[in-house]
PyMOL Python script that loads the backbone (N, CA, C, O; Angstrom):
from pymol import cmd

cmd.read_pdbstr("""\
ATOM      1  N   UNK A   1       0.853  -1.182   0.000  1.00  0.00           N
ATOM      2  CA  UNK A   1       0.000   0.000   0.000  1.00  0.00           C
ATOM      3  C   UNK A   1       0.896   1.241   0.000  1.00  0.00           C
ATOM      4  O   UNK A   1       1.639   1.526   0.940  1.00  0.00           O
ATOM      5  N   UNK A   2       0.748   2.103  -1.345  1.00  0.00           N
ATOM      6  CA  UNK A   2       1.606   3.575  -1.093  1.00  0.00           C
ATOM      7  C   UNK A   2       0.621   4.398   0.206  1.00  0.00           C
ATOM      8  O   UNK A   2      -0.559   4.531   0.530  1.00  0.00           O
ATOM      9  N   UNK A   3       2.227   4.884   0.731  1.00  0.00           N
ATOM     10  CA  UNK A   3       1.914   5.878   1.691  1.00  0.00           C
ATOM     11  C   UNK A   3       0.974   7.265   1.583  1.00  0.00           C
ATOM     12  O   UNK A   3       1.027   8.057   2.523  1.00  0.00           O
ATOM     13  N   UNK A   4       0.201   7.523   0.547  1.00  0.00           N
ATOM     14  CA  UNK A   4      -0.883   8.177   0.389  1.00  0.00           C
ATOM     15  C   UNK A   4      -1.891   7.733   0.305  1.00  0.00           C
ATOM     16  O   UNK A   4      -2.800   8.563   0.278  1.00  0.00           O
ATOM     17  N   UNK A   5      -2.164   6.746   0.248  1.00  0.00           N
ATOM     18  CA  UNK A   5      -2.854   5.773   0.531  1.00  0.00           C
ATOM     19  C   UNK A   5      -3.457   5.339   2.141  1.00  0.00           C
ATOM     20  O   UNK A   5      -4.586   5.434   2.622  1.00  0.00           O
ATOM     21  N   UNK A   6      -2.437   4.938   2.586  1.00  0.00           N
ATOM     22  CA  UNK A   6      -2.603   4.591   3.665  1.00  0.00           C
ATOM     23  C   UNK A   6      -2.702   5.688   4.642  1.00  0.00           C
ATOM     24  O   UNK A   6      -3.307   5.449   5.687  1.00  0.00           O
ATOM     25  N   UNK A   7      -2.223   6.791   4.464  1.00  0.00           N
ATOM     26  CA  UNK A   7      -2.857   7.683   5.040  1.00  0.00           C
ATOM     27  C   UNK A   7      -4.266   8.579   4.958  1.00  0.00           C
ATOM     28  O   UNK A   7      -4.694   9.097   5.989  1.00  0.00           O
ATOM     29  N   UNK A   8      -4.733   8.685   4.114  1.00  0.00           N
ATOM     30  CA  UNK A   8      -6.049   9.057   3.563  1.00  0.00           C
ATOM     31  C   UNK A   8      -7.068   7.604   4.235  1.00  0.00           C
ATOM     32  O   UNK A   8      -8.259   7.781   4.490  1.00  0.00           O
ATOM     33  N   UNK A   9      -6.339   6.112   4.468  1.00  0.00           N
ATOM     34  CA  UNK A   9      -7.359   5.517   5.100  1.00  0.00           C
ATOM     35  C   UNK A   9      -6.787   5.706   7.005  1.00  0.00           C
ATOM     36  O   UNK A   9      -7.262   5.358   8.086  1.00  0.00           O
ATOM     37  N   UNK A  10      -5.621   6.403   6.578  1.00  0.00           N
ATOM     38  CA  UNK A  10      -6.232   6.491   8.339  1.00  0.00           C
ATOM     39  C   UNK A  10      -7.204   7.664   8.702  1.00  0.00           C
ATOM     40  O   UNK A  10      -7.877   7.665   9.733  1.00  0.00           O
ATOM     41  N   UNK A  11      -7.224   8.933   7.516  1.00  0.00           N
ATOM     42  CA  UNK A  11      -8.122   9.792   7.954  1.00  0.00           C
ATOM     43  C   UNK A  11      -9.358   9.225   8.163  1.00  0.00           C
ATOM     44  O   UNK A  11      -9.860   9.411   9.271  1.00  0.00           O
ATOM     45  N   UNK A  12      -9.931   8.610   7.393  1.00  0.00           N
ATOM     46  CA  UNK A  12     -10.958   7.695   6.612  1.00  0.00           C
ATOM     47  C   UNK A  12     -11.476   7.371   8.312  1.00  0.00           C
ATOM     48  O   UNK A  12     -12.427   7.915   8.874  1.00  0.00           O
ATOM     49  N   UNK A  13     -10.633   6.427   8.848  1.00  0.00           N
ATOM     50  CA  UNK A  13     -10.969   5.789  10.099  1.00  0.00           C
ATOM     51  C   UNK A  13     -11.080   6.548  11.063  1.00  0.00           C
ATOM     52  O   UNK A  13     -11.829   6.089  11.925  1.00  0.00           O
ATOM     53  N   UNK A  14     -10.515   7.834  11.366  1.00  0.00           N
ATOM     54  CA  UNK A  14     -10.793   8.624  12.148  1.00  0.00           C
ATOM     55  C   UNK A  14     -11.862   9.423  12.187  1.00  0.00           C
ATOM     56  O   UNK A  14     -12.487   9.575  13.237  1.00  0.00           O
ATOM     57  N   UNK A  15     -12.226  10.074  10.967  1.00  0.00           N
ATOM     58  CA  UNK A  15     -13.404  10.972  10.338  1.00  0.00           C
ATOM     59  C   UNK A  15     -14.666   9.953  11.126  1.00  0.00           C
ATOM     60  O   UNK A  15     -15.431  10.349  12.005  1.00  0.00           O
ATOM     61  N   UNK A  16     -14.624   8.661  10.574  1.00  0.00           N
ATOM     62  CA  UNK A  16     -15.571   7.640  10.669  1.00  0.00           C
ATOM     63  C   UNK A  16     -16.000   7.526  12.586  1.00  0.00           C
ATOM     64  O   UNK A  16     -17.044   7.771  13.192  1.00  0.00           O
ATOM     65  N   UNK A  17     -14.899   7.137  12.959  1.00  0.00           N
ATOM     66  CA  UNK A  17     -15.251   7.048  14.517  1.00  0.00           C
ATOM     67  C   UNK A  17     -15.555   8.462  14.857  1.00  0.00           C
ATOM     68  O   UNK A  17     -16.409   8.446  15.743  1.00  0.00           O
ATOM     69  N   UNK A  18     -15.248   9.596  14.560  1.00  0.00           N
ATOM     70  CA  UNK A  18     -16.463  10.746  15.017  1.00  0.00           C
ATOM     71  C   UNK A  18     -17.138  11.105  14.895  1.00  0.00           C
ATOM     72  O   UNK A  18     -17.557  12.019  15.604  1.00  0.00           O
ATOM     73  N   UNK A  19     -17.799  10.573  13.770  1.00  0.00           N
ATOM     74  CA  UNK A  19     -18.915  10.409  13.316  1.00  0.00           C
ATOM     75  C   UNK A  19     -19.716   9.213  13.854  1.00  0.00           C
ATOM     76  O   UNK A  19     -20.748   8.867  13.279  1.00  0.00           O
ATOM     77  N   UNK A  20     -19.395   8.761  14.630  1.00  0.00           N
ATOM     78  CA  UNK A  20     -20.129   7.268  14.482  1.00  0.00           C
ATOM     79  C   UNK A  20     -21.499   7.902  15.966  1.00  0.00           C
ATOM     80  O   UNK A  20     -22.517   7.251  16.202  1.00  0.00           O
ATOM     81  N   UNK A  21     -21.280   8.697  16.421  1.00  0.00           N
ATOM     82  CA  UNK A  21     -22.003   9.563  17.299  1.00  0.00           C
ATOM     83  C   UNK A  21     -23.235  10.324  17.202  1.00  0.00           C
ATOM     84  O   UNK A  21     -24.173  10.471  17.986  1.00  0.00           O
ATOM     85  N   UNK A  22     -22.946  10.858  15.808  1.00  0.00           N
ATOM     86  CA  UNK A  22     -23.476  11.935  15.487  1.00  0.00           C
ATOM     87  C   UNK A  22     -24.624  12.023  14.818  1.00  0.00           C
ATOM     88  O   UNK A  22     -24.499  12.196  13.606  1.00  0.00           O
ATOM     89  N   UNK A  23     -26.050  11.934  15.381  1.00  0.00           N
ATOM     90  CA  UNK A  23     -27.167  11.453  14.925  1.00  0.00           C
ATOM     91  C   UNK A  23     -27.971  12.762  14.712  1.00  0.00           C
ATOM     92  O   UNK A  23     -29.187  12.608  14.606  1.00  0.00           O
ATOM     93  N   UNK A  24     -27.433  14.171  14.624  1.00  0.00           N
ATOM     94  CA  UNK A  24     -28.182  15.333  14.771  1.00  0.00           C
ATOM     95  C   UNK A  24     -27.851  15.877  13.262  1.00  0.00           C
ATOM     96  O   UNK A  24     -28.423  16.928  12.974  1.00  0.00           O
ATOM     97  N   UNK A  25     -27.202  15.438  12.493  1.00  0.00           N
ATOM     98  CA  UNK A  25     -27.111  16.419  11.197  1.00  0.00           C
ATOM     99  C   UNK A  25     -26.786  15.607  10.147  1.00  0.00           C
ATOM    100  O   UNK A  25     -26.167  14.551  10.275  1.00  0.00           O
ATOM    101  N   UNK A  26     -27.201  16.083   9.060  1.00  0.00           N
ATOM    102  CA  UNK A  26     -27.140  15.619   7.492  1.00  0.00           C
ATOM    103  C   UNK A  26     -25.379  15.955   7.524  1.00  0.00           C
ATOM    104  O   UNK A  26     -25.158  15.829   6.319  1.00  0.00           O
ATOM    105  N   UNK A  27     -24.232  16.244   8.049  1.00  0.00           N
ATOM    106  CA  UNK A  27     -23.383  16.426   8.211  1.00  0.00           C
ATOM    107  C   UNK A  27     -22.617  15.423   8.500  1.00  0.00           C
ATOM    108  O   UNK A  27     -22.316  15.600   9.680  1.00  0.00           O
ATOM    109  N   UNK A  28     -21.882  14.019   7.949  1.00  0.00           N
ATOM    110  CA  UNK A  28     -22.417  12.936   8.800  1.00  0.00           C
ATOM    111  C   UNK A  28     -20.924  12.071   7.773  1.00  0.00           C
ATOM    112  O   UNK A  28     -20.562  12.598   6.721  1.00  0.00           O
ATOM    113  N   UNK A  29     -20.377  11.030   8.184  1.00  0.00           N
ATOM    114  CA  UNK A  29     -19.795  10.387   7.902  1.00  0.00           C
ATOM    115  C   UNK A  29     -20.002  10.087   5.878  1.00  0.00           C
ATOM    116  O   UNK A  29     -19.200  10.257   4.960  1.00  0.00           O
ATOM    117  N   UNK A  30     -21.291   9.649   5.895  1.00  0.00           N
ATOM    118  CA  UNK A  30     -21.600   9.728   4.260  1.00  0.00           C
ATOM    119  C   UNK A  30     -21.471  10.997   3.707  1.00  0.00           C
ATOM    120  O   UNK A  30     -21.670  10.958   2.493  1.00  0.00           O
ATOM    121  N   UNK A  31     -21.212  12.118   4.135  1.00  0.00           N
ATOM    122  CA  UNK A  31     -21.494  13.515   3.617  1.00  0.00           C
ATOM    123  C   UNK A  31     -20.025  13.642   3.757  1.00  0.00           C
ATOM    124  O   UNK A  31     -19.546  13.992   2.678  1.00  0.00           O
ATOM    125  N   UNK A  32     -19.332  13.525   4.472  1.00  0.00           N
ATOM    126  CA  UNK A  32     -17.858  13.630   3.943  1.00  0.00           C
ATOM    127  C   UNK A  32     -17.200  12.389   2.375  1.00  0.00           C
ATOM    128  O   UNK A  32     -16.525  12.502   1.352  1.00  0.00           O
ATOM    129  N   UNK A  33     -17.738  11.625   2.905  1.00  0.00           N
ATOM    130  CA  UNK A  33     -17.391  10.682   1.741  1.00  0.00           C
ATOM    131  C   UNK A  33     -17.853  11.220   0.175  1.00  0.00           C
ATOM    132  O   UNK A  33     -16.962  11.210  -0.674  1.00  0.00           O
ATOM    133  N   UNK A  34     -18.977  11.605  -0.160  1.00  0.00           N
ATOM    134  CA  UNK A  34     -19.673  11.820  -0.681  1.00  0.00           C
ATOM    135  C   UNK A  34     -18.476  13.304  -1.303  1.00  0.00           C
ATOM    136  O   UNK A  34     -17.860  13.297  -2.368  1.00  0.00           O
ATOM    137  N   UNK A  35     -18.461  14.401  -0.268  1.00  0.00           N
ATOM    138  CA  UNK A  35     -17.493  15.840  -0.608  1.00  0.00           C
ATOM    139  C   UNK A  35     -16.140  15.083  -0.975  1.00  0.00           C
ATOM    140  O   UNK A  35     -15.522  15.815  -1.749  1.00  0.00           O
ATOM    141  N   UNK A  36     -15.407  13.861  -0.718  1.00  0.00           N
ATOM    142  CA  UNK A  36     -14.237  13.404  -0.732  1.00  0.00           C
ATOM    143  C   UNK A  36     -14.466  13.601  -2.158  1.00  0.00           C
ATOM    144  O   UNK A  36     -14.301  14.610  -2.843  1.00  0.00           O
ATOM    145  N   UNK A  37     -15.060  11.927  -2.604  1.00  0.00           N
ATOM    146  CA  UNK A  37     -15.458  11.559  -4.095  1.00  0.00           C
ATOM    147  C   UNK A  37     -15.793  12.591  -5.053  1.00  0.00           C
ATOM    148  O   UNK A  37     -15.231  12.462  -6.141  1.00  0.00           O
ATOM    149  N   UNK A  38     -16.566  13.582  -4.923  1.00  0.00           N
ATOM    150  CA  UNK A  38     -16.906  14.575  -5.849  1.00  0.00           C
ATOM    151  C   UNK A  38     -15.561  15.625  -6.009  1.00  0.00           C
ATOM    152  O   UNK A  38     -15.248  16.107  -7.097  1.00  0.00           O
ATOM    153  N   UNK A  39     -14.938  15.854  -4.939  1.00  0.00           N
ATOM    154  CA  UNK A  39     -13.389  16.628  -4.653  1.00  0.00           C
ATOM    155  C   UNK A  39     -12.546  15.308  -6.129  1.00  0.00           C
ATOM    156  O   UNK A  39     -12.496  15.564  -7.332  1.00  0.00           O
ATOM    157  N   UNK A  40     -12.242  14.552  -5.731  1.00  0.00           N
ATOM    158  CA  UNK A  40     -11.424  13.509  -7.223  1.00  0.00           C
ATOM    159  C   UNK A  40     -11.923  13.746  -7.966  1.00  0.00           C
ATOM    160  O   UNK A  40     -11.136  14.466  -8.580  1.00  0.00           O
ATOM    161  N   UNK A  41     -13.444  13.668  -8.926  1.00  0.00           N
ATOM    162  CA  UNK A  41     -13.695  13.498  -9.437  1.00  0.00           C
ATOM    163  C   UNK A  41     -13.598  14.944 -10.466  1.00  0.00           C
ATOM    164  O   UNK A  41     -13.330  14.927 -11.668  1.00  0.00           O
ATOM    165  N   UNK A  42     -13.882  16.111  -9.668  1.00  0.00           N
ATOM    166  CA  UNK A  42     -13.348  17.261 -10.139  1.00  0.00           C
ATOM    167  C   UNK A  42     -12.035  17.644 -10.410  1.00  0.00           C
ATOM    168  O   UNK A  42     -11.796  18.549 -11.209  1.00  0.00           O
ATOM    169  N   UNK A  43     -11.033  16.943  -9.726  1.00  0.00           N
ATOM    170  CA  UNK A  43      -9.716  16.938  -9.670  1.00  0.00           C
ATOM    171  C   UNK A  43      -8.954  16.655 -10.792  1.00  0.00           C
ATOM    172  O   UNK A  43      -7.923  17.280 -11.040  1.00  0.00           O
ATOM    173  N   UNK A  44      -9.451  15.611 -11.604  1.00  0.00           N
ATOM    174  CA  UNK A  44      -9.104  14.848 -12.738  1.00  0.00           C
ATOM    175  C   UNK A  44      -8.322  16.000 -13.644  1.00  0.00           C
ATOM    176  O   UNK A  44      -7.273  15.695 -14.211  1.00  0.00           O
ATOM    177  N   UNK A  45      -8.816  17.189 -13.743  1.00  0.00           N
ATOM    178  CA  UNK A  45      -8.159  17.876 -14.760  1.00  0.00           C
ATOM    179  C   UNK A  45      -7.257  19.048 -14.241  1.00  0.00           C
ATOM    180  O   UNK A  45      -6.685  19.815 -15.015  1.00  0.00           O
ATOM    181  N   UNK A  46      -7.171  19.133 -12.879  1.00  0.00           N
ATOM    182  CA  UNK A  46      -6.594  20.012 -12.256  1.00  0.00           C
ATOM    183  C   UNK A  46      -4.586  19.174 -11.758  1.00  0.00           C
ATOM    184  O   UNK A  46      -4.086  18.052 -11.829  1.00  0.00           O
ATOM    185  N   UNK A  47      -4.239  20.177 -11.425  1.00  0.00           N
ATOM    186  CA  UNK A  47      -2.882  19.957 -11.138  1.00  0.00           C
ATOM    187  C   UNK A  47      -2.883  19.799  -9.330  1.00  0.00           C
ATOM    188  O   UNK A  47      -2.450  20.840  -8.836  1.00  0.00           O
ATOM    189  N   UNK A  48      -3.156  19.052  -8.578  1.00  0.00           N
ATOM    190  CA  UNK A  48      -3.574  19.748  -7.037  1.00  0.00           C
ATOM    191  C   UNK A  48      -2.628  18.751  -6.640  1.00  0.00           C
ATOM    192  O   UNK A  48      -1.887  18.103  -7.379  1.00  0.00           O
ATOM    193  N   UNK A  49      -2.752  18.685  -5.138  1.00  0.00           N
ATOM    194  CA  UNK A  49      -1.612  17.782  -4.478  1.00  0.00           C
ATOM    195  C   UNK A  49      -2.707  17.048  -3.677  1.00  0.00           C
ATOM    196  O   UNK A  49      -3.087  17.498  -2.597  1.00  0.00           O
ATOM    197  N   UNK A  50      -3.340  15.635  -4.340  1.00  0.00           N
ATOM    198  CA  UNK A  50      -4.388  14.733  -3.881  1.00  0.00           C
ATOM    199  C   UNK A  50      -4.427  14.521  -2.507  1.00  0.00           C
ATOM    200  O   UNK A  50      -5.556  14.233  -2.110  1.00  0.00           O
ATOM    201  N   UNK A  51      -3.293  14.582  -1.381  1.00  0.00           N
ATOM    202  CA  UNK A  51      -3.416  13.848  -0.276  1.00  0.00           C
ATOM    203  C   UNK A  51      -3.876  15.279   0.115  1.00  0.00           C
ATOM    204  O   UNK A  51      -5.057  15.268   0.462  1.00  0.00           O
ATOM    205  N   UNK A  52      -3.368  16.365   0.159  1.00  0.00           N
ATOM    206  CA  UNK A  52      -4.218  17.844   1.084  1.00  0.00           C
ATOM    207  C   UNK A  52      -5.604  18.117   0.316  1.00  0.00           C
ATOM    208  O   UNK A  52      -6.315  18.931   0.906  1.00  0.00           O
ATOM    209  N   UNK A  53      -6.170  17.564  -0.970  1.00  0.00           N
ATOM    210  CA  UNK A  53      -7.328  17.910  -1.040  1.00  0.00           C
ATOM    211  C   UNK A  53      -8.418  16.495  -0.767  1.00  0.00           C
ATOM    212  O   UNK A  53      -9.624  16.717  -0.653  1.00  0.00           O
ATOM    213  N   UNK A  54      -7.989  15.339  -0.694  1.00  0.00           N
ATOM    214  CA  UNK A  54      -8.563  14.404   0.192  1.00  0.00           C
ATOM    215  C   UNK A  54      -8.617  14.354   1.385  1.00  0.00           C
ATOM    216  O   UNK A  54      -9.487  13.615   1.846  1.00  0.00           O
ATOM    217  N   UNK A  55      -7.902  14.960   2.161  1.00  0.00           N
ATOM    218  CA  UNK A  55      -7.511  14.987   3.383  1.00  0.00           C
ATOM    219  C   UNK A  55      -8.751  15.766   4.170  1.00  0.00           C
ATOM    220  O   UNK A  55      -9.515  15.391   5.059  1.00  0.00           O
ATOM    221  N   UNK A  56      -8.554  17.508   3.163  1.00  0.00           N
ATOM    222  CA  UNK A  56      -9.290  18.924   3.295  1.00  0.00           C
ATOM    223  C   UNK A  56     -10.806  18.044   3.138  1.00  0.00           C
ATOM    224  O   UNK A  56     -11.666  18.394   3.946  1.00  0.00           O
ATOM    225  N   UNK A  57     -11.219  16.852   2.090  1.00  0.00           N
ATOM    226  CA  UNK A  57     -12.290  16.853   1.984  1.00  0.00           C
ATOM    227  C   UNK A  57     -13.192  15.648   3.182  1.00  0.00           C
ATOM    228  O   UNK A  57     -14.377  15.493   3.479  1.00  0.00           O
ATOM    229  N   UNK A  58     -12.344  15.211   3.459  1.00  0.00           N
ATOM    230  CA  UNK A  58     -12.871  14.280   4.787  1.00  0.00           C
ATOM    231  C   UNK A  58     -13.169  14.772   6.060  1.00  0.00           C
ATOM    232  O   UNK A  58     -14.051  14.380   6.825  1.00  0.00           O
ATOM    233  N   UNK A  59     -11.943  16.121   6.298  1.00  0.00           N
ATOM    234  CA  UNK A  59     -12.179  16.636   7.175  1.00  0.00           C
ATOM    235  C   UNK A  59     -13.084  17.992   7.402  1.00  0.00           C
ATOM    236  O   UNK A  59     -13.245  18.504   8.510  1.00  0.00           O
ATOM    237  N   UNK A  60     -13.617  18.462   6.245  1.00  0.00           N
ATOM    238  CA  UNK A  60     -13.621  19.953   6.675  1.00  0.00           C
ATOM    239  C   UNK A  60     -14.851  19.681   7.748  1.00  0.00           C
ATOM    240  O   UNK A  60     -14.884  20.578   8.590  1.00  0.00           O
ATOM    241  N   UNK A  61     -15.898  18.646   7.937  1.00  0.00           N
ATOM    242  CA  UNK A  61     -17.083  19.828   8.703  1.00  0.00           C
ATOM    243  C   UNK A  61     -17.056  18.571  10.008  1.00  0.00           C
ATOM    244  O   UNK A  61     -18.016  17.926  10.431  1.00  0.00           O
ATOM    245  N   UNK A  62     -15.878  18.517  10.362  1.00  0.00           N
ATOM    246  CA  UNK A  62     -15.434  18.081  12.006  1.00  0.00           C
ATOM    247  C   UNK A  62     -15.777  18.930  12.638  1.00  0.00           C
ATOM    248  O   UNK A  62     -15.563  18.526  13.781  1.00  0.00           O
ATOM    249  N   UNK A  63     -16.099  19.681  12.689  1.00  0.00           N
ATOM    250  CA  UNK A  63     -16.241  21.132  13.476  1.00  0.00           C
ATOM    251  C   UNK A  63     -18.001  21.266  13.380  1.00  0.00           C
ATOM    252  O   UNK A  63     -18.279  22.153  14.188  1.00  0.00           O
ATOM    253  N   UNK A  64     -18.903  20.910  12.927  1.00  0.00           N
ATOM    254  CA  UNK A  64     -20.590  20.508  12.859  1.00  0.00           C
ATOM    255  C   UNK A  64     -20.920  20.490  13.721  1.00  0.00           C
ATOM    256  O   UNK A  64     -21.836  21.301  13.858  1.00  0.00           O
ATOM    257  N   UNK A  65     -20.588  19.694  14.982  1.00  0.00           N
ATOM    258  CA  UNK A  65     -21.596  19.177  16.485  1.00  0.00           C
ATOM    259  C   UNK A  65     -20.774  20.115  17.756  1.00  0.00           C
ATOM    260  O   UNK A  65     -21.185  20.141  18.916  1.00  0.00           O
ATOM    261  N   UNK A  66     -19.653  20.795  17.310  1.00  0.00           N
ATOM    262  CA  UNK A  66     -19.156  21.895  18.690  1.00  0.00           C
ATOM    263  C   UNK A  66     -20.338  23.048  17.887  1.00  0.00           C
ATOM    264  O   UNK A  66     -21.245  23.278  18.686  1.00  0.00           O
ATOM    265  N   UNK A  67     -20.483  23.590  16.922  1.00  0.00           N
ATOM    266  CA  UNK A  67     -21.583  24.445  16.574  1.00  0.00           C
ATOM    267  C   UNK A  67     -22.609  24.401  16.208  1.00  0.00           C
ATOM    268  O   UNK A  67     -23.056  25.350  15.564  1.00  0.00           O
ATOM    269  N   UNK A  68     -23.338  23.337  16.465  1.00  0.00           N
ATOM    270  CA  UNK A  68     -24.668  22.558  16.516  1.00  0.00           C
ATOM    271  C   UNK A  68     -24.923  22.913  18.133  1.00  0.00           C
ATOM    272  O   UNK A  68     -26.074  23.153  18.496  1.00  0.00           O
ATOM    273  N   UNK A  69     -24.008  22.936  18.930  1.00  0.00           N
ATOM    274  CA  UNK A  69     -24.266  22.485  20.561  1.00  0.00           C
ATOM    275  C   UNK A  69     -24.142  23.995  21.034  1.00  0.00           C
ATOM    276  O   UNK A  69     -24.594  24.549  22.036  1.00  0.00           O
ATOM    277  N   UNK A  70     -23.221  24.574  19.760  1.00  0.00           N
ATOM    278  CA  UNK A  70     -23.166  26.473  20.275  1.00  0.00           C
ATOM    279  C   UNK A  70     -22.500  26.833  20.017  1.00  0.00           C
ATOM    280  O   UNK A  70     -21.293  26.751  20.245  1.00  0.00           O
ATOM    281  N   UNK A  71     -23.748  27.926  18.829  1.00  0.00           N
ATOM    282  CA  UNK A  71     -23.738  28.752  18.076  1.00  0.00           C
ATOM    283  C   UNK A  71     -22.834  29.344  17.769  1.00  0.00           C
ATOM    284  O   UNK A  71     -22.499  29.703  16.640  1.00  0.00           O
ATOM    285  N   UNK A  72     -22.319  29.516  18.794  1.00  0.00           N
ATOM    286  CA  UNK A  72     -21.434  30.920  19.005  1.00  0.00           C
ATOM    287  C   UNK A  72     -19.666  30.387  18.243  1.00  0.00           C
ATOM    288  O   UNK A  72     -18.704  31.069  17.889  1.00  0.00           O
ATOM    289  N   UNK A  73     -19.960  28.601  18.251  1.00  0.00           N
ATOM    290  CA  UNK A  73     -18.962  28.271  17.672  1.00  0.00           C
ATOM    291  C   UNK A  73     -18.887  28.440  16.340  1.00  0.00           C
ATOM    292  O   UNK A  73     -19.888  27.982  15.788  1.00  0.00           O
ATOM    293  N   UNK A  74     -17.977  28.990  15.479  1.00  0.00           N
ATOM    294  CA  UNK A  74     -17.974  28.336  13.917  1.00  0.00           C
ATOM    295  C   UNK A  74     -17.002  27.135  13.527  1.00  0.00           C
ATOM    296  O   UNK A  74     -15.850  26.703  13.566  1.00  0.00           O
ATOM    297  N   UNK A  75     -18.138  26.945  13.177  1.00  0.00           N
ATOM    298  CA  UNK A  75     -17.900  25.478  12.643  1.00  0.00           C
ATOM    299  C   UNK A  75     -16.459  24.942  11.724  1.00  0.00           C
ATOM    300  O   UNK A  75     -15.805  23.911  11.885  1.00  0.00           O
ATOM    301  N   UNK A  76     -16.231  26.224  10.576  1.00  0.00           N
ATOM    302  CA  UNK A  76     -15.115  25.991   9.652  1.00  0.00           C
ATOM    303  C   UNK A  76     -13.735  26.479  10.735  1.00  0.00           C
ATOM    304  O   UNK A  76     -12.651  25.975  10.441  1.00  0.00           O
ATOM    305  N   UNK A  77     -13.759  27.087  11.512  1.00  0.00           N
ATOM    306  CA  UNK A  77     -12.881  27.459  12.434  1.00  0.00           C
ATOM    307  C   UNK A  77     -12.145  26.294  13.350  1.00  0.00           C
ATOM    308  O   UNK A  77     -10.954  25.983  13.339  1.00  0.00           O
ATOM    309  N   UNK A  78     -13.296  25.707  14.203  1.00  0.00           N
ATOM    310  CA  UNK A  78     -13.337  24.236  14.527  1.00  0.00           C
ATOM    311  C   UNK A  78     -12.789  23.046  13.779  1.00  0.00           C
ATOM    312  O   UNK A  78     -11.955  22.258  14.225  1.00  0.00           O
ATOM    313  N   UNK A  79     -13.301  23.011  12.708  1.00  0.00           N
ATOM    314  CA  UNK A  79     -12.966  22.188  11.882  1.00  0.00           C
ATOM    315  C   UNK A  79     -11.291  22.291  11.842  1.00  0.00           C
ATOM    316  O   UNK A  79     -10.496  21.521  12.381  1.00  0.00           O
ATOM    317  N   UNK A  80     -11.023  23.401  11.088  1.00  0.00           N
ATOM    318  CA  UNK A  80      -9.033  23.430  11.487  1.00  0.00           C
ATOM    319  C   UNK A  80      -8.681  23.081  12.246  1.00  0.00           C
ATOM    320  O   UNK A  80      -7.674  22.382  12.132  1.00  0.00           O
ATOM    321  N   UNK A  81      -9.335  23.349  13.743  1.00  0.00           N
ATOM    322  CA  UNK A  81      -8.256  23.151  14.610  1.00  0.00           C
ATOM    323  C   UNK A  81      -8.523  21.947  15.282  1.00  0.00           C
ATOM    324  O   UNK A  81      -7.846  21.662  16.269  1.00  0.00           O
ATOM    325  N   UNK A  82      -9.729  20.938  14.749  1.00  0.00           N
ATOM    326  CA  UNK A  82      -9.050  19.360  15.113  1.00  0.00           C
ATOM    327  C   UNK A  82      -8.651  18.762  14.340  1.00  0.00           C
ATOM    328  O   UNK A  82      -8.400  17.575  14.549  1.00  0.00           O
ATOM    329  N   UNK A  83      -8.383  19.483  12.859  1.00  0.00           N
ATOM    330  CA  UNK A  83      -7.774  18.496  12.249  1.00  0.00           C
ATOM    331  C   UNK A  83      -6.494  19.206  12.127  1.00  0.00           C
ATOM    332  O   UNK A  83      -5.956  19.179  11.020  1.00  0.00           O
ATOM    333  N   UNK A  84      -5.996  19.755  12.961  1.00  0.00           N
ATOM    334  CA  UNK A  84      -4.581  20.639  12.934  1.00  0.00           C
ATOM    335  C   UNK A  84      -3.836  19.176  14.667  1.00  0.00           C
ATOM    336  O   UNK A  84      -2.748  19.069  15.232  1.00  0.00           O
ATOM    337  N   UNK A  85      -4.752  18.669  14.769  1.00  0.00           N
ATOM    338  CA  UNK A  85      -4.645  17.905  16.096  1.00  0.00           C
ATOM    339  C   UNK A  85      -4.556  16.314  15.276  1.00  0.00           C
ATOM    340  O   UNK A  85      -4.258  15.384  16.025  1.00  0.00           O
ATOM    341  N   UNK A  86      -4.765  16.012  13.993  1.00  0.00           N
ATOM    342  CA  UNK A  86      -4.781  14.748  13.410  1.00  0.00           C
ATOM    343  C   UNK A  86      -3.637  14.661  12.979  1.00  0.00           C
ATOM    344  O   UNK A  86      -3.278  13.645  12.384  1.00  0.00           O
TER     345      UNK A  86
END
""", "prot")
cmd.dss("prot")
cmd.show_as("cartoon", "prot")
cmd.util.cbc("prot")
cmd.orient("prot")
């Protein structure tokens, strides 16, 4: 297994177990997968560096249930800074 690979499935597994909780939003383990796949699929003709925009697309809305629980949080803000912790 190349090492971009195998890292994109450890995001994979992580994204997944925090999600595995999260029964309050269309925001949800399939909804990252879903932004992953459509992120490649657009990619095809672009020049990008696959592991930071697979990465960007698994992770961005980690940050959903700290600003679901309050308000006052934003969400894309959140989101950086646990996956600045992965």
């Amino acid at each position: 297994m190349q090492e971009h690979e195998r890292l994109v499935n450890e995001i994979k597994n992580i994204v997944s177990k925090y999600y595995e909780n999260n029964f309050f939003s269309g925001h949800d383990y399939s909804h990252s997968l879903r932004v992953y796949n459509l992120c490649k699929i657009l990619s095809e003709d672009e020049e990008v560096d696959m592991l930071i925009l697979e990465a960007a697309a698994l992770l961005h809305d980690l940050g959903r249930e700290w600003e679901r629980r309050n308000p006052s949080i934003d969400h894309a803000e959140k989101s950086v800074e646990l996956a600045q912790q992965i």
